[in-house]
N, CA, C and O atoms as a Tinker XYZ file with bonds, in Angstrom:
   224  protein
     1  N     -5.607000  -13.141000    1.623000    73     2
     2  CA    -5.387000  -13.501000    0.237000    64     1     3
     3  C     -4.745000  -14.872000    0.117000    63     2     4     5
     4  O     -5.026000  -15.616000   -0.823000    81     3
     5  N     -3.968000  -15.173000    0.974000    73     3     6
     6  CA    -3.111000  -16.529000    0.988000    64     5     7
     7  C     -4.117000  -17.781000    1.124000    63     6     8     9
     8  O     -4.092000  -18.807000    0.444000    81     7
     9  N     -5.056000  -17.436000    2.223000    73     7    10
    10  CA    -5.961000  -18.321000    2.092000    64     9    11
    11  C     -7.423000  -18.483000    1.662000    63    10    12    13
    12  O     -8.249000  -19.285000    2.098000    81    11
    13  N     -7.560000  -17.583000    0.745000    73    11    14
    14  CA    -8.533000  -17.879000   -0.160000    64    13    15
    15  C     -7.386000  -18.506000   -1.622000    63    14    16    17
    16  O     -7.647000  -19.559000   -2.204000    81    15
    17  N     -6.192000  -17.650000   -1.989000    73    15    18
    18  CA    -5.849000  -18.716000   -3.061000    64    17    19
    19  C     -5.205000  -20.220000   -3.143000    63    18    20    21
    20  O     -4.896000  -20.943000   -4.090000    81    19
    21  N     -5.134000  -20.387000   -1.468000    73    19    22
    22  CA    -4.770000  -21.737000   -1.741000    64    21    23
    23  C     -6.103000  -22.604000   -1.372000    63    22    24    25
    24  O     -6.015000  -23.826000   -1.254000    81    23
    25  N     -7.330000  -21.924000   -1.196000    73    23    26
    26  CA    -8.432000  -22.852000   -1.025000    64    25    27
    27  C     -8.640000  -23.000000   -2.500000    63    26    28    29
    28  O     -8.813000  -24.206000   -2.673000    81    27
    29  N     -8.714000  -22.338000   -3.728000    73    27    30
    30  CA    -8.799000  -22.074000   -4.903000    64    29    31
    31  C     -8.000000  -23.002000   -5.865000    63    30    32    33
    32  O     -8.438000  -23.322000   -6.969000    81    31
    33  N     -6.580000  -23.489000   -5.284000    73    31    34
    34  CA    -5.856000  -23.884000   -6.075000    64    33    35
    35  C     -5.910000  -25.655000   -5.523000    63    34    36    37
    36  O     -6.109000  -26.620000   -6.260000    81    35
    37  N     -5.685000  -25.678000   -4.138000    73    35    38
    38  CA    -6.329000  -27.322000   -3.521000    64    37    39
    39  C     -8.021000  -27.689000   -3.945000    63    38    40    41
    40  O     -8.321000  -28.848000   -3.659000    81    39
    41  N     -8.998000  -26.975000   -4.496000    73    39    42
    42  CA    -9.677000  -27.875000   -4.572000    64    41    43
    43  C    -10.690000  -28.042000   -3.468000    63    42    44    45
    44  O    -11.892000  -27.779000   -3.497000    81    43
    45  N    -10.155000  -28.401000   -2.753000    73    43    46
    46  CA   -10.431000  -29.651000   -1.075000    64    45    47
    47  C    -10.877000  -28.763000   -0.308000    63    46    48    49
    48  O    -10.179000  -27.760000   -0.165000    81    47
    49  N    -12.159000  -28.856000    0.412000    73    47    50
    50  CA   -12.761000  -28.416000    1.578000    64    49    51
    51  C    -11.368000  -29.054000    2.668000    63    50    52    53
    52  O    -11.218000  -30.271000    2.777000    81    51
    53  N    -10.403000  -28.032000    3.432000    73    51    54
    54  CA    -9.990000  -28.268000    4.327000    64    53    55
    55  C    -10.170000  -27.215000    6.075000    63    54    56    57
    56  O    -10.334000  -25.999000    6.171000    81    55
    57  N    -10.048000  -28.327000    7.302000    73    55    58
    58  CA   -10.074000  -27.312000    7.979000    64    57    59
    59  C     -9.008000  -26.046000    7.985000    63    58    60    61
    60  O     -7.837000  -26.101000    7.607000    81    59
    61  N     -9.700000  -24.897000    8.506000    73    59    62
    62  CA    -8.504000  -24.271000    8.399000    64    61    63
    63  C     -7.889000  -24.400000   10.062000    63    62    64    65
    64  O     -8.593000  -24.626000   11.045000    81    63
    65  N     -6.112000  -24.151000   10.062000    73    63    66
    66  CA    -5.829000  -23.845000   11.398000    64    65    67
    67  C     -5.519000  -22.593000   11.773000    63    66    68    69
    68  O     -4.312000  -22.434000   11.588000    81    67
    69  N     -6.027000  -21.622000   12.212000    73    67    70
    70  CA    -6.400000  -20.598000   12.241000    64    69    71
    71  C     -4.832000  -19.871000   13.139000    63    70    72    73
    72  O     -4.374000  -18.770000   12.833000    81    71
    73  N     -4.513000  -20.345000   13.719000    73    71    74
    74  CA    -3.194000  -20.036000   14.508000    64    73    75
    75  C     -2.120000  -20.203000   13.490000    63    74    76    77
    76  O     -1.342000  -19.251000   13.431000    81    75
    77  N     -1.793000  -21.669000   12.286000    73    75    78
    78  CA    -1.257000  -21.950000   11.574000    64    77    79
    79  C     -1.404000  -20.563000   10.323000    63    78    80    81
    80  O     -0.364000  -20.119000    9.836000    81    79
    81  N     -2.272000  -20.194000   10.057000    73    79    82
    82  CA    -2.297000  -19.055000    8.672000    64    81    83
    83  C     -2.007000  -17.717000    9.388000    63    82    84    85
    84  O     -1.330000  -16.910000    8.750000    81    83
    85  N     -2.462000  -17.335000   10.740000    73    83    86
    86  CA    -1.738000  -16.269000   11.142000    64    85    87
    87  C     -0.328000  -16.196000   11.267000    63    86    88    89
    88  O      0.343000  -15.265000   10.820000    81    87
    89  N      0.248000  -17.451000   12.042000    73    87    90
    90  CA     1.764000  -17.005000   11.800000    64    89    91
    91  C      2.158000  -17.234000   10.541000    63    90    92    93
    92  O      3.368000  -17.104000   10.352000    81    91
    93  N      1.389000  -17.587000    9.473000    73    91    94
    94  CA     2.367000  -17.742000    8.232000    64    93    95
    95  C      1.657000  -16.395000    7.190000    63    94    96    97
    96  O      2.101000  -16.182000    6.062000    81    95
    97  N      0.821000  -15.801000    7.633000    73    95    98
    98  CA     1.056000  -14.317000    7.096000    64    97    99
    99  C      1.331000  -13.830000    8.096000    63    98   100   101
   100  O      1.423000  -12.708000    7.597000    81    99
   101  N      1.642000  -13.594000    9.501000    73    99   102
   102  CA     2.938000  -12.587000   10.082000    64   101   103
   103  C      4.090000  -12.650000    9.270000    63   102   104   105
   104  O      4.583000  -11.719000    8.634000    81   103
   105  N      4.567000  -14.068000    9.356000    73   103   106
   106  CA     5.782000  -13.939000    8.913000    64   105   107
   107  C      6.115000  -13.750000    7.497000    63   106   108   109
   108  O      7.282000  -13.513000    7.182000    81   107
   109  N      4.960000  -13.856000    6.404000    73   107   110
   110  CA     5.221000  -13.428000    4.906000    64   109   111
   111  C      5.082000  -11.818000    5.006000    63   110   112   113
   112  O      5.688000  -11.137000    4.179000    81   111
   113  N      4.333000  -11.229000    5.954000    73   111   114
   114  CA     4.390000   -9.584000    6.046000    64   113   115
   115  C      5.412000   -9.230000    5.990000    63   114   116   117
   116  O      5.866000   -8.453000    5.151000    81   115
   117  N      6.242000   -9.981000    7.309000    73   115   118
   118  CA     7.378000   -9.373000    8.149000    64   117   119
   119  C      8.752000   -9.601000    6.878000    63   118   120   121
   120  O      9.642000   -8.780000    6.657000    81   119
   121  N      8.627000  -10.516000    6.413000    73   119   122
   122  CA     9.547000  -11.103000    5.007000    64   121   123
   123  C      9.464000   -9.990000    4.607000    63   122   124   125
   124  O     10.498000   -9.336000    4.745000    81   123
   125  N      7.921000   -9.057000    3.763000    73   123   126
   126  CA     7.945000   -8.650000    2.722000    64   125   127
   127  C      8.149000   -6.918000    3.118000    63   126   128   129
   128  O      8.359000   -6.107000    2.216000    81   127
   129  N      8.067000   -6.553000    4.388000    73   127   130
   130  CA     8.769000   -5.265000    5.252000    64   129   131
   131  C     10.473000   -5.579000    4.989000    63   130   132   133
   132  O     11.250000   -4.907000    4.311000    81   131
   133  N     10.578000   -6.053000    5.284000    73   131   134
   134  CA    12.392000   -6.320000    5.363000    64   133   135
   135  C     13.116000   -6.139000    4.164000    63   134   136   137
   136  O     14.237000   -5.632000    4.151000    81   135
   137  N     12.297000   -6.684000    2.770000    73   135   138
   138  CA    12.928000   -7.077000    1.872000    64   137   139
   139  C     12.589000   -5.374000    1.348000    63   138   140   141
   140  O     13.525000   -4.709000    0.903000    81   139
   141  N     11.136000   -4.748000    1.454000    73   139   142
   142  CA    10.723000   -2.993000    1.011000    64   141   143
   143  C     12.165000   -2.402000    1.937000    63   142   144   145
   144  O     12.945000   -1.809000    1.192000    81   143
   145  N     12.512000   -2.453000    3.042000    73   143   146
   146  CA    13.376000   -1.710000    3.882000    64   145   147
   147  C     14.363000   -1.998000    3.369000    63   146   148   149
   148  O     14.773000   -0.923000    2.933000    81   147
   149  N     15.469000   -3.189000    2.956000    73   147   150
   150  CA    16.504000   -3.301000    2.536000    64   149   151
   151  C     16.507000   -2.678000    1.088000    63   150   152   153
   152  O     17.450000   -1.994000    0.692000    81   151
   153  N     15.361000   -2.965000    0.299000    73   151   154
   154  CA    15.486000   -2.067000   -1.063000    64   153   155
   155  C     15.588000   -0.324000   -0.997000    63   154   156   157
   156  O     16.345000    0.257000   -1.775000    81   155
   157  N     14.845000    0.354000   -0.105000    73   155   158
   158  CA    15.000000    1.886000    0.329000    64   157   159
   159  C     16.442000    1.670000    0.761000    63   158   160   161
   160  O     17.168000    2.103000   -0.134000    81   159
   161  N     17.183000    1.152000    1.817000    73   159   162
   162  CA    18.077000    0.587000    2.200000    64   161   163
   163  C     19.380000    1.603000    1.373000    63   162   164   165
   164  O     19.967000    2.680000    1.481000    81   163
   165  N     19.300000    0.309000    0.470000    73   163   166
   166  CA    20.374000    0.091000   -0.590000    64   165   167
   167  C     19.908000    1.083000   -1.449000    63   166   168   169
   168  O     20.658000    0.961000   -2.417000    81   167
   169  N     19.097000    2.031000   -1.705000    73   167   170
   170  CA    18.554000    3.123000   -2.492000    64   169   171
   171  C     18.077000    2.692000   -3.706000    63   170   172   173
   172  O     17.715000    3.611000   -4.440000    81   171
   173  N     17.956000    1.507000   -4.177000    73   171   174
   174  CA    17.046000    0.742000   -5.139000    64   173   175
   175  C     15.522000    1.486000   -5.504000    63   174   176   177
   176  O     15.204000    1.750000   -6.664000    81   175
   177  N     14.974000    1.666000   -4.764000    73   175   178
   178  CA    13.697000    1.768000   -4.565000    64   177   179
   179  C     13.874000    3.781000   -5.010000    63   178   180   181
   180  O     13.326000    4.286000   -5.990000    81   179
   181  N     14.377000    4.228000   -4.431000    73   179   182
   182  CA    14.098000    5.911000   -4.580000    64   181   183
   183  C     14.707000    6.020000   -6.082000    63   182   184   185
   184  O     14.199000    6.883000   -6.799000    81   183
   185  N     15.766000    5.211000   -6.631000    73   183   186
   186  CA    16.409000    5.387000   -8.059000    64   185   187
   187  C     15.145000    5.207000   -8.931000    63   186   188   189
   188  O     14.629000    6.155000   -9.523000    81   187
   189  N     14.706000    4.031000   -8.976000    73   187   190
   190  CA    13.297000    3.672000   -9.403000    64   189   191
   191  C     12.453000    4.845000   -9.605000    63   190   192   193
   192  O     12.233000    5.445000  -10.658000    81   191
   193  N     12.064000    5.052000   -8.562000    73   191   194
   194  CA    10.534000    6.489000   -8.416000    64   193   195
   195  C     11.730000    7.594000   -8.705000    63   194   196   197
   196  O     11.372000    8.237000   -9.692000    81   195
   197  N     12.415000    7.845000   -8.451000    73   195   198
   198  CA    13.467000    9.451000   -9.145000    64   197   199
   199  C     12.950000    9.093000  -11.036000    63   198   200   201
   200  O     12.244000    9.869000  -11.681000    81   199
   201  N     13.423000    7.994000  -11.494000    73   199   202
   202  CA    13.685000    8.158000  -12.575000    64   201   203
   203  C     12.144000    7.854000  -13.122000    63   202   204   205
   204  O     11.802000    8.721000  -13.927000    81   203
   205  N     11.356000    7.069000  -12.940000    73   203   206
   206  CA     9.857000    7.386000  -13.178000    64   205   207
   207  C      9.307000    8.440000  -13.584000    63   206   208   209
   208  O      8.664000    8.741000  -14.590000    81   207
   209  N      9.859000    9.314000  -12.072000    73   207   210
   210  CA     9.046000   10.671000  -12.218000    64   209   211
   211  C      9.430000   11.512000  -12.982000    63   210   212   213
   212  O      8.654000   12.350000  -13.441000    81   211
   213  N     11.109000   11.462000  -13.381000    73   211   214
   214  CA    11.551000   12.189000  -14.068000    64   213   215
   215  C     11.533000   12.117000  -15.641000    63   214   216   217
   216  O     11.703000   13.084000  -16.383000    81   215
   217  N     11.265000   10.627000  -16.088000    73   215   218
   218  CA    10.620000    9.975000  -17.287000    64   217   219
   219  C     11.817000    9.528000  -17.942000    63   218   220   221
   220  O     11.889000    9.598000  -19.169000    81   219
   221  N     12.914000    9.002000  -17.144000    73   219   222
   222  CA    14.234000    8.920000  -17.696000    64   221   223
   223  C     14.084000    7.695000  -17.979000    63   222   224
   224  O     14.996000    7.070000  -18.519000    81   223
């Protein structure tokens, strides 16, 4: 997804570097695991879906 929307938003036929977009979605995954784990974590995340489900 990262790199189809930034081919979308540049315009520009560029090469891609294929080593360069893998580590930079490893590491936006690995960002976006950490930040889901610290929210369960801190119980953010289950308050959320408790009160959803409960329609509070």
């Amino acid at each position: 997804m990262q790199v189809g929307a930034m081919d979308v938003l540049q315009n520009q036929p560029e090469e891609r570097d294929r080593k360069k977009h893998l580590s930079n979605g490893f590491v936006s995954s690995t960002v976006y695991t950490l930040v889901i784990l610290a929210l369960i974590q801190f119980k953010i995340i289950d308050s959320l879906i408790i009160s959803t489900l409960t329609g509070s």
